[in-house]
C-alpha positions in Angstrom: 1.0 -12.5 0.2 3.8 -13.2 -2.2 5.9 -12.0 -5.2 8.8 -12.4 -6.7 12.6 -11.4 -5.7 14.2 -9.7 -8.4 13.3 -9.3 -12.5 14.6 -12.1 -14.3 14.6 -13.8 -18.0 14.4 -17.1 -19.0 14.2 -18.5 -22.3 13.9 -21.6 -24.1 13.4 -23.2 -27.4 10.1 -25.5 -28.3 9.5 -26.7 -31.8 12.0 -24.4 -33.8 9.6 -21.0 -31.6 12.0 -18.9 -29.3 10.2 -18.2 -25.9 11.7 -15.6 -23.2 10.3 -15.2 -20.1 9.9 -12.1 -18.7 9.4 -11.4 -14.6 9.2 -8.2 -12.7 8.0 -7.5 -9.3 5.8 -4.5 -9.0 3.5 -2.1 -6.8 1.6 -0.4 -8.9 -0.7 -1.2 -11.9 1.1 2.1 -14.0 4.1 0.1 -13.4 3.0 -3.4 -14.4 1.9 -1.6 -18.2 4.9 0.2 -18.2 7.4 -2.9 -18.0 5.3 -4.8 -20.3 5.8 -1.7 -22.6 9.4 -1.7 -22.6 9.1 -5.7 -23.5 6.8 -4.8 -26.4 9.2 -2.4 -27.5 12.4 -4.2 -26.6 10.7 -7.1 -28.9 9.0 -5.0 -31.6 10.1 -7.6 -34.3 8.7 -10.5 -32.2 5.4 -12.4 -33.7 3.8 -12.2 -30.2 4.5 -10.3 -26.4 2.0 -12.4 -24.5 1.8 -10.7 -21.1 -0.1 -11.2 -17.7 0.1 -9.2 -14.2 -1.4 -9.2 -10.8 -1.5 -6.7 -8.7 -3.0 -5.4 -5.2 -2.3 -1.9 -5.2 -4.4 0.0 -2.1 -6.5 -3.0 -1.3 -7.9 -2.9 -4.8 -7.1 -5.6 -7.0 -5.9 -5.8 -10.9 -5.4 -8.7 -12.8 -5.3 -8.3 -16.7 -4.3 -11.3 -19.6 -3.3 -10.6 -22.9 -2.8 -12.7 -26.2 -1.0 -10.1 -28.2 -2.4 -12.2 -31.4 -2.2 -16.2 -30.3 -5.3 -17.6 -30.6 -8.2 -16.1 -27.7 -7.3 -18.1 -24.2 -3.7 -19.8 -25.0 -1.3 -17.3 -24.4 -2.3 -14.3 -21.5 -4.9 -17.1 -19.6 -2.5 -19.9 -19.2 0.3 -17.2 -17.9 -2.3 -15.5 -15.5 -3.4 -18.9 -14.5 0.1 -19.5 -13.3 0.6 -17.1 -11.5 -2.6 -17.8 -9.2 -1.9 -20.6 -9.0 1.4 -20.3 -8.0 -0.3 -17.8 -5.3 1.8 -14.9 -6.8 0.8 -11.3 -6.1 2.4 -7.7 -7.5 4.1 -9.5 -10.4 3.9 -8.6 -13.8 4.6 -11.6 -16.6 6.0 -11.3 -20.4 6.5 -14.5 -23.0 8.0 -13.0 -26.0 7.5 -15.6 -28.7 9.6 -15.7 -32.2 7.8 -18.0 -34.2 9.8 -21.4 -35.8 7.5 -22.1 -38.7 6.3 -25.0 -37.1 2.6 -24.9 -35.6 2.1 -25.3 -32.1 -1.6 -26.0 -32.1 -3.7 -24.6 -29.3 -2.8 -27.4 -26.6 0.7 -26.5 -27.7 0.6 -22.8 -26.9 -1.1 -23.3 -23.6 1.5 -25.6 -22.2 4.5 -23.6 -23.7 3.1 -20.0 -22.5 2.2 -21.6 -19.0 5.9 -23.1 -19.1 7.2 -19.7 -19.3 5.5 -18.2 -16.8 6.1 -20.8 -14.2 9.7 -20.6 -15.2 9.8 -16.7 -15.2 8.2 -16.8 -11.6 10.3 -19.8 -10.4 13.4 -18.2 -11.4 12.3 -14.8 -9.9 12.3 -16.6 -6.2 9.1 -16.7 -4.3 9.4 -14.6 -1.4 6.9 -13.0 1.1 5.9 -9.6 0.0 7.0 -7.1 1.7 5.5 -3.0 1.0 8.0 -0.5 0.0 7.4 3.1 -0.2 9.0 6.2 -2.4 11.1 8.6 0.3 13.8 11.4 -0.7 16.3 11.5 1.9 18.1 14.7 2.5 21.5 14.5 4.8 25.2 15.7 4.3 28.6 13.9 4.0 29.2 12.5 7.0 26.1 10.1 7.3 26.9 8.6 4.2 28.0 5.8 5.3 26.0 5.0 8.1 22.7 5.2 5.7 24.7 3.1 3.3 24.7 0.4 6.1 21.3 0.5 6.4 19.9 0.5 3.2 20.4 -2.0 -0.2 21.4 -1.5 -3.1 18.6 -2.2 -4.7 16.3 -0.1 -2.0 18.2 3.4 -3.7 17.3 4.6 -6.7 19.0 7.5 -7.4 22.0 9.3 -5.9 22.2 13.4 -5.9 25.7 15.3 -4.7 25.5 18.6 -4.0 25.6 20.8 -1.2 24.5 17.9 0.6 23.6 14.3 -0.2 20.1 13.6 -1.4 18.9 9.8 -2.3 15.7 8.7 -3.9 15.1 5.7 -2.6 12.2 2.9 -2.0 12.2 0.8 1.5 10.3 -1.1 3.8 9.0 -0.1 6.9 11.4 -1.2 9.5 14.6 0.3 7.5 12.1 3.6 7.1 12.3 3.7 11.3 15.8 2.8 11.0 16.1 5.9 9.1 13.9 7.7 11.2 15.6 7.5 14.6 18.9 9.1 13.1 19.8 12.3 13.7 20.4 15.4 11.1 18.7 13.5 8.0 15.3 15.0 6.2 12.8 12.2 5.1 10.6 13.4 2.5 7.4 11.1 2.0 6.8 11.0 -1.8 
């Protein structure tokens, strides 16, 4: 299975229209609709958010198209499309369009929508997917920097300092049994 590195924009001009790409990784159907929100409401003033997302969440499958307004089958189709084709998985796809005045014509929006989420996913970095879970982990000062050797960046998502250090963070199995086999630190399973 694959998805996509990081969360990216692209964006490009076509006929006078303004298309941005819009790419996210994600693990959860909830979170798919939830970025596509935030596009939507980043772009309220846009003539359409065009979106499409794929996601296996639990061995259960979800894949949902949207036209936001384009013409039935040449905006969400072409984008979801792409991304099977492009054998994409836990990906979630926005083309924000600001009309030019000049008419695409259906053949038009197909290709140009498609562009966009080929672009999106290309410029996201195809990578193997790997699972990632939701932990809280629960240590004190000194192991600071030994977890910080272990984990990313990216893999912590929020940083608590109180009496002792608590971090929300989301990781893949083998740094999880990295974690695991130190000393003095409480994983919490959320």
């Amino acid at each position: 299975m694959k998805t996509i590195e990081r969360e990216v924009v692209i964006e490009f001009e076509e006929r006078k229209s303004k298309f941005i790409g819009y790419a996210k990784p994600v693990q959860s159907k909830i979170e798919a609709e939830e970025f596509i929100m935030s596009i939507r409401n980043r772009h309220r003033d846009a003539t359409h958010n065009c979106s499409a997302y794929k996601v296996i969440d639990n061995g259960q499958e979800y894949f949902k198209v949207d036209d936001d307004g384009e013409p039935s089958g040449t905006a969400g189709k072409p984008m979801g499309e792409i991304i099977n084709y492009m054998e994409v998985d836990n990906v979630a796809v926005v083309a924000t369009r600001y009309f030019g005045g000049i008419k695409l014509g259906a053949g038009g929006l197909v290709r140009n929508y498609a562009k966009t989420a080929k672009l999106a996913l290309i410029e996201g970095n195809i990578i193997d997917f790997i699972s990632k879970k939701n932990y809280l982990l629960d240590f004190s000062y000194d192991k600071i920097g030994e977890i910080d050797s272990i984990l990313n960046d990216e893999d912590i998502e929020n940083k608590d300092f109180n009496e002792r250090v608590t971090y929300r963070v989301k990781i893949a199995e083998d740094v999880y049994k990295k974690l695991k086999d130190m000393k003095d630190i409480i994983i919490i399973d959320l």
